[in-house]
One Martini backbone bead per residue (centre of mass of N, CA, C, O) as a GRO file, in nm:
protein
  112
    1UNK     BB    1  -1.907   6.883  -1.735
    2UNK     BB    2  -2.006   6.627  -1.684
    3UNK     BB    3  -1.756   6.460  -1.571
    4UNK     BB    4  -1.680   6.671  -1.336
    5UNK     BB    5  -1.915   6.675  -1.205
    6UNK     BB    6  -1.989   6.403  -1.125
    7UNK     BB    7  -1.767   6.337  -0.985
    8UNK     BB    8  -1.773   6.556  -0.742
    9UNK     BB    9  -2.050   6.398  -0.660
   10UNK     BB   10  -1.991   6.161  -0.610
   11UNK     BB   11  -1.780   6.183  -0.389
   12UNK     BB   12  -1.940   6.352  -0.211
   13UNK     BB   13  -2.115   6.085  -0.146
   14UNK     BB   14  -1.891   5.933   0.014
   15UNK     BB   15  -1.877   6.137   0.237
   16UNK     BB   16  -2.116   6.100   0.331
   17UNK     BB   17  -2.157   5.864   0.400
   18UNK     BB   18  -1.860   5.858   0.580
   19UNK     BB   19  -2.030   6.088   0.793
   20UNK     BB   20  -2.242   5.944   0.965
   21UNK     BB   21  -2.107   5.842   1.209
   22UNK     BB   22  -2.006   6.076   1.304
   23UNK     BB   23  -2.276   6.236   1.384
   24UNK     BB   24  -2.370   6.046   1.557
   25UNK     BB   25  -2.144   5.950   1.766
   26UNK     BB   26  -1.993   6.270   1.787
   27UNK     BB   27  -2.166   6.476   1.749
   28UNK     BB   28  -2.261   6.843   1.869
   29UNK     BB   29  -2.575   6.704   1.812
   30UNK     BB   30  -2.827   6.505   1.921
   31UNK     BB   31  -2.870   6.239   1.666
   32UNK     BB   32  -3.020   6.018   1.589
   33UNK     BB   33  -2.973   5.746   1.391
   34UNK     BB   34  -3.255   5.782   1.216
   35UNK     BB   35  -3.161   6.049   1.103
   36UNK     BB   36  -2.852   6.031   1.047
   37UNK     BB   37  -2.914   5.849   0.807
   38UNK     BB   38  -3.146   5.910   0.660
   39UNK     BB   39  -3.010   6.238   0.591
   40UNK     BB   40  -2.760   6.093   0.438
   41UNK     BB   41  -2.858   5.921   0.239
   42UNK     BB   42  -3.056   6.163   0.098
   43UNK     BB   43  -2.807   6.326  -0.001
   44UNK     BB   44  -2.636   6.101  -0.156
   45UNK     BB   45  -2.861   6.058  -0.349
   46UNK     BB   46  -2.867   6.368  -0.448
   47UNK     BB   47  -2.583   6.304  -0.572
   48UNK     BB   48  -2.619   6.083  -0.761
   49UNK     BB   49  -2.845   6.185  -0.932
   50UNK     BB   50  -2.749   6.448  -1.036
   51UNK     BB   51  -2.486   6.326  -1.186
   52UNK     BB   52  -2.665   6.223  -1.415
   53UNK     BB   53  -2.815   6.554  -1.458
   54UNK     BB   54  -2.589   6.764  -1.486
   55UNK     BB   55  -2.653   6.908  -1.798
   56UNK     BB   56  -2.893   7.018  -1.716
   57UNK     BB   57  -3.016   7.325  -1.634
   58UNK     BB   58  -3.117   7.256  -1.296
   59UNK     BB   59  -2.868   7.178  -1.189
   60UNK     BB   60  -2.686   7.385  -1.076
   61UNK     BB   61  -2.835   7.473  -0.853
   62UNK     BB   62  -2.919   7.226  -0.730
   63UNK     BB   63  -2.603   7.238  -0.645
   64UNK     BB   64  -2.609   7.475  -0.496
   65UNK     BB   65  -2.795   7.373  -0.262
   66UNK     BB   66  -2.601   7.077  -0.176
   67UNK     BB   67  -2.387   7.248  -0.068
   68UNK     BB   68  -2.531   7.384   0.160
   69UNK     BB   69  -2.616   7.125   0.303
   70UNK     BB   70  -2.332   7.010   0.348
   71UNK     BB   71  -2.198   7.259   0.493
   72UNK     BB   72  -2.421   7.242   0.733
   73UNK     BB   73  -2.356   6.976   0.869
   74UNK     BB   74  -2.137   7.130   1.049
   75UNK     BB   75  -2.311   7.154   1.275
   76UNK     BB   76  -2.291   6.800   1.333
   77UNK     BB   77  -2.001   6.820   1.210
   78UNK     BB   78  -1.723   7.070   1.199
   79UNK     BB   79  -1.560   6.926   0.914
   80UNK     BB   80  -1.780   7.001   0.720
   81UNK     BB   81  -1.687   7.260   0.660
   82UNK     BB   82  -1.481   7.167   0.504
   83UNK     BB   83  -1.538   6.994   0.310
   84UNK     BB   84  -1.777   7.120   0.177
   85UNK     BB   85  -1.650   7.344   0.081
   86UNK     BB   86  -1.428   7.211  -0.086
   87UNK     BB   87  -1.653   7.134  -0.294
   88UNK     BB   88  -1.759   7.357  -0.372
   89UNK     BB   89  -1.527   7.491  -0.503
   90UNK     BB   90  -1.520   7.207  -0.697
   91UNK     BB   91  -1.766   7.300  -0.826
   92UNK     BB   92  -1.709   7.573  -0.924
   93UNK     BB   93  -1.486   7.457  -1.105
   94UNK     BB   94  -1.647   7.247  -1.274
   95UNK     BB   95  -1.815   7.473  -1.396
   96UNK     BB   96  -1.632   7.649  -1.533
   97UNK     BB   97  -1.448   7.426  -1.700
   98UNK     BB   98  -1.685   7.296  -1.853
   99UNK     BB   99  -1.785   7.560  -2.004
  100UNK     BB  100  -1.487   7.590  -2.159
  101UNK     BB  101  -1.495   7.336  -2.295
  102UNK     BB  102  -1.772   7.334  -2.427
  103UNK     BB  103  -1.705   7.600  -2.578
  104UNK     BB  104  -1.374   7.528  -2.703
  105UNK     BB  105  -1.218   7.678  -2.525
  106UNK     BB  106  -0.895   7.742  -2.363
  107UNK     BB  107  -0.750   7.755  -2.049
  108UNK     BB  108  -0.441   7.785  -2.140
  109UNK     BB  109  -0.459   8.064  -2.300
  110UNK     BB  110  -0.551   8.276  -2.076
  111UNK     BB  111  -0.262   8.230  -1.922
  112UNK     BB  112  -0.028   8.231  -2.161
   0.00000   0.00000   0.00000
């Protein structure tokens, strides 16, 4: 769960950091640069802390609440619908994924 999980939010803040110009500059909502900006770097920087204690038991609530965040970006930029959403489903097969690897059962014997 550490790796997938965390790899997950890493990259998904990489991505939070460079949709702040598109939000800022072409956004479907006139958002401030200073609002979009800051907004967007603690989004991205709750993406990175989390990604740290991806396995503590209240990571994953607080990631599922950090994806409806990502998500919802898509108001100010409506390509976010479609990257958040992706994200999303990515977090939650990295919980799938990384609960049946933690617990030792065999994620290929299930299929075959």
């Amino acid at each position: 769960m550490r790796v997938l999980g965390a790899s997950v939010l890493a990259l998904e803040a990489i991505v939070v950091i460079l949709a702040i110009p598109v939000v800022v500059v072409v956004g479907t909502i006139n958002v401030t640069p200073a609002v979009g900006i800051t907004a967007g770097v603690l989004l991205a920087l709750a993406l990175v802390v989390l990604a740290r204690y991806v396995t503590r038991p209240w990571a994953i609530p607080v990631g599922w609440i950090l994806q409806v965040l990502v998500v919802a970006t898509g108001f100010l930029a409506p390509a976010m619908f479609i990257v958040g959403g992706t994200f999303a489903v990515l977090w939650g097969v990295a919980i799938k994924l990384g609960r049946q690897v933690d617990s030792g059962s065999d994620p290929d014997a299930a299929a075959g």
